[in-house]
C-alpha positions in Angstrom: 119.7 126.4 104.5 115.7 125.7 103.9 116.1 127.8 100.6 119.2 125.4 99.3 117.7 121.7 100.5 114.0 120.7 99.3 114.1 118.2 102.7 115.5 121.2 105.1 112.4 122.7 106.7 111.7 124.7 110.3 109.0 123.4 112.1 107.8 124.5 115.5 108.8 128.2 114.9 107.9 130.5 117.8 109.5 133.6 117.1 113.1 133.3 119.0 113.2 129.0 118.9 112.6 127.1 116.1 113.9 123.5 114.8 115.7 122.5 111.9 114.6 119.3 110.3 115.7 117.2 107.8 113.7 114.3 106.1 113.8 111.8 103.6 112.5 111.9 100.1 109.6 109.4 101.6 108.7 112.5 104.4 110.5 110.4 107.0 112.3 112.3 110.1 116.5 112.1 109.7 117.5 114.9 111.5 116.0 117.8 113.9 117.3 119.9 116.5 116.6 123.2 118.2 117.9 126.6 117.3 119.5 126.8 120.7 121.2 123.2 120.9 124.7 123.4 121.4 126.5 121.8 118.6 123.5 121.7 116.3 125.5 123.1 113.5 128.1 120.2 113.9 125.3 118.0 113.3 123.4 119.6 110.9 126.3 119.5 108.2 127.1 116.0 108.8 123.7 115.4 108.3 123.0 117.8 105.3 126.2 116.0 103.5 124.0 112.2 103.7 121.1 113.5 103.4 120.2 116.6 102.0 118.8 117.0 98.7 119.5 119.9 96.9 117.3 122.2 95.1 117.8 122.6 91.4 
């Protein structure tokens, strides 16, 4: 996902837990969730669809 979105980036990665962020094209916070959060796919592709900018 981080390799298809220029705003789709893992932050806080320690090994087994990370989180998945998305953020604007001004560097503003949309999105995040952790690795382990049930659901966070769900709401990671609701989110990608409004918000995520492809890479070209």
């Amino acid at each position: 996902v981080t390799t298809a979105y220029r705003n789709v980036l893992i932050e806080d990665d320690q090994g087994t837990h990370f989180r998945l962020v998305i953020r604007n094209a001004e560097g503003q916070l949309r999105w995040r969730c952790w690795n382990f959060e049930p659901d966070a796919g769900k709401q990671l592709n609701s989110y990608l669809a409004s918000e995520g900018i492809l890479r070209q």
